[in-house]
Structures are given as structure tokens and as C-alpha cells.
N, C-alpha and C positions, 0 to 999 in steps of 0.2 A: 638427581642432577647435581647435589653439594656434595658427593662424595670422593673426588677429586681434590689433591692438593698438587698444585705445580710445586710449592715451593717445598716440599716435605723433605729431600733429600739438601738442600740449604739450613735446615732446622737442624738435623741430624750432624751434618760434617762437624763442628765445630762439640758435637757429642764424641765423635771417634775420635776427632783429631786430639783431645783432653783424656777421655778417661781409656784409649787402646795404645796411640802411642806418646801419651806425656808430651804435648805441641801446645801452644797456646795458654788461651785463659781459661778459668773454669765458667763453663757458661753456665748462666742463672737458671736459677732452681726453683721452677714454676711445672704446674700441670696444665696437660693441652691435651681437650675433652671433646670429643666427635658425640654429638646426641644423635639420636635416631632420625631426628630429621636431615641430618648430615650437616648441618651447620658445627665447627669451631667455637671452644670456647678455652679462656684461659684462666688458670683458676691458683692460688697460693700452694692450698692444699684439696686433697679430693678426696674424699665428698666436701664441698667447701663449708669452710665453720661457720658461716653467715645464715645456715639455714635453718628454717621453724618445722620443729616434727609435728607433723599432721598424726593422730593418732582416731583412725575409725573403728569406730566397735561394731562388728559384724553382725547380723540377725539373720542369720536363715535358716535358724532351728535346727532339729536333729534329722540327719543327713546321712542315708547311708553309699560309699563309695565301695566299688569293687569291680571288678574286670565283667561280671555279667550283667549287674544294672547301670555300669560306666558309674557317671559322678553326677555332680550340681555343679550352678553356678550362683552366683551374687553380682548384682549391681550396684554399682555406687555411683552418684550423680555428680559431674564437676559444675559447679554453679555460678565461681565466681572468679570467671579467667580462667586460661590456661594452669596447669599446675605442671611444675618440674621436679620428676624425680631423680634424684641423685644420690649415690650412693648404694648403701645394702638395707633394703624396704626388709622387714620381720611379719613374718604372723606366729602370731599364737595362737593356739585354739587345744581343745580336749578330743582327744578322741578315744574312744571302744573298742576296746578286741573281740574278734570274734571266737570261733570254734580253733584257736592255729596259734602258734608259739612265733607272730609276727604281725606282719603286714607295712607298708608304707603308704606316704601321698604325697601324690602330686600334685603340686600348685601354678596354674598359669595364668598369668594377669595380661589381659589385651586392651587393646581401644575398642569400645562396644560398638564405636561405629563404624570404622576400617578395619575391623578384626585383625589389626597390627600385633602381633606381639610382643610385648616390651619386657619381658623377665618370664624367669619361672623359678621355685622353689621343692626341693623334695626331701624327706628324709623318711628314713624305716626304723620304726617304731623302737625294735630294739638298739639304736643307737638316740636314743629322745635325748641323752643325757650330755650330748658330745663324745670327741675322743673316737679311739680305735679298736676299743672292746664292748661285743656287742653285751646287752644284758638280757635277765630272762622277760620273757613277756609270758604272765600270764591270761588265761582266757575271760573272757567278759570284768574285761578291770579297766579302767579309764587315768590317761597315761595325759599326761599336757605337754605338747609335740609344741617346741619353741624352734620354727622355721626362719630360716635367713635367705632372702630371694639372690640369685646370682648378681654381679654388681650393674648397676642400670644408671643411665643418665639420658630420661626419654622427658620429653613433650605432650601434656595430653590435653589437646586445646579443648579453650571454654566450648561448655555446651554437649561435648561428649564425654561417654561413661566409662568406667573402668570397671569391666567383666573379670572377676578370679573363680578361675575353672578348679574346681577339685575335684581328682579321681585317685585309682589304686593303679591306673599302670598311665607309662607317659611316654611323648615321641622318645626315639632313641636309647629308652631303660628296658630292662626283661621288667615283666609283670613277678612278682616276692609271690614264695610258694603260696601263700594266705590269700593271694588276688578275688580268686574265686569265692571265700569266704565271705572277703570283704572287711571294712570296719566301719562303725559309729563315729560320726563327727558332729560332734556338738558344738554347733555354731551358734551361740546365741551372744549376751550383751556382753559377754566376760571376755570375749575373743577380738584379739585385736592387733590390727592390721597399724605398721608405724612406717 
């Protein structure tokens, strides 16, 4: 119902009229953030520099993901208030190669109680390192896959949990030839979610 702005093309005008045809003044130079629950906000900079990085250290042991046994998941408990996340959330964690000169994973973080989905994150193994050249992966070697979730500015009110789904294949990607193999994710106290 908040996803409506009457006034959205009044915010705009005085955009075209400055920086398309050189008219007016330059209009001020602020961020304006729609979260998931649809509500407006306005911010200096974005992600806003006012915020505290929460940093959760993951426990759900060694985990295997792959397109035949699917994935895991983890819960984490919101206890004290709402939390807002804004910004590009990170996980880190170790994962195992299998039998296959690859693999990747995919990361989805929901609301545990609306199963809302508020980001996801993926990367394939042979790009762990960044950049646009892949590397070799060799088999049974443990690689530390440093994830950056797509950009999110969600709500996750007190009292509800925040489910992060990992698998080897995800909506909208083809499953990496190694799916079926699958990989080890070592998710224990060293892996961490910011």
C-alpha cells in the first residue's frame, strides 16, 4: 500500500530541468530510499554513515550444498527491536570442492516469519577472488568464498528471524556444471555474516 508516490515526478523535474537542459538551480544532493516495506526515507549518503555493523558468526557446521541434496538453512534470532538493513550485507564462509574444476552458491536471506525475501548473494567458486578472470579450482581444497549480498535497505521487525538459505543452484541462474557434485560449506564460528 506505501508504494505509491504522487509526488515522484515533482522530485524529478527540477533533476531534468538542471542536469538535461542547463535551467535552474542545482538541486540538493541527498539519497531517497524506498525499504521493503514501502515507506520513504531520506538519507546524506547511502548506505548512511550513521550505522553499527552487526557482525554474526554463523554455526551450522559442515553442510553439504548441491542441485541433488538442495541446501541448508540457518536462523538467527532478532531479539531486541526491529533491525535495518541497509546497504551491501557480506558473508563469509569456507567452502570444499568436490569431484569438478568449480562450483558456486547461492545465498538467500528471508523474514522467517513472512518468508519475505529481502536480498540474495552468489558467487562461483572460481571467481572467489573478484575480477573477471576465472581461476583454477582444484578438487577437495577449501577456498574462503568472501560474498557481497545485492544492495538491500529492508526492515526486519522485532521478534522475527532471519532464515539464510544456501544452495548450488538459485531462482533465475543455470545450476555450474559441478551442481550435481555439489560442495562443502563449512559454516561454523569463523564465518561471518556483516
Amino acid at each position: 500500500p506505501n508504494m505509491t508516490r504522487f509526488d515522484w515526478a515533482v522530485e524529478l523535474f527540477p533533476w531534468f530541468e538542471y542536469y538535461l537542459k542547463g535551467i535552474g538551480e542545482e538541486p540538493p544532493s541527498y539519497v531517497q530510499m524506498q525499504r521493503n516495506d514501502g515507506r520513504w526515507h531520506l538519507e546524506e549518503t547511502w548506505p548512511a554513515e550513521d550505522v553499527s555493523i552487526l557482525e554474526i558468526s554463523a554455526d551450522g557446521g559442515n553442510q553439504r550444498v548441491s542441485s541433488t541434496s538442495g541446501g541448508f538453512e540457518i536462523t538467527l534470532e532478532i531479539s531486541d527491536g526491529p533491525i535495518h538493513i541497509s546497504g551491501l550485507p557480506t558473508l563469509h564462509t569456507d567452502v570444499t570442492t568436490g569431484l569438478c574444476n568449480g562450483g558456486q552458491l547461492f545465498v538467500t536471506m528471508k523474514d522467517g516469519e513472512s518468508g519475505l525475501r529481502l536480498g540474495h548473494a552468489t558467487m562461483d567458486v572460481r571467481y572467489r577472488d573478484g575480477g573477471y578472470d576465472a581461476k583454477t579450482v582444484t578438487p577437495f581444497t577449501t577456498y574462503n568464498m568472501q560474498m557481497e549480498f545485492n544492495p538491500m535497505d529492508v526492515i526486519v521487525p522485532a521478534g522475527h528471524e532471519i532464515r539464510i538459505e544456501l544452495t548450488e543452484t538459485g531462482m533465475d541462474y543455470l545450476p555450474s556444471r559441478c551442481a550435481a557434485i555439489g560442495m562443502q560449506v563449512d559454516l561454523d564460528s569463523s564465518s561471518i555474516l556483516r
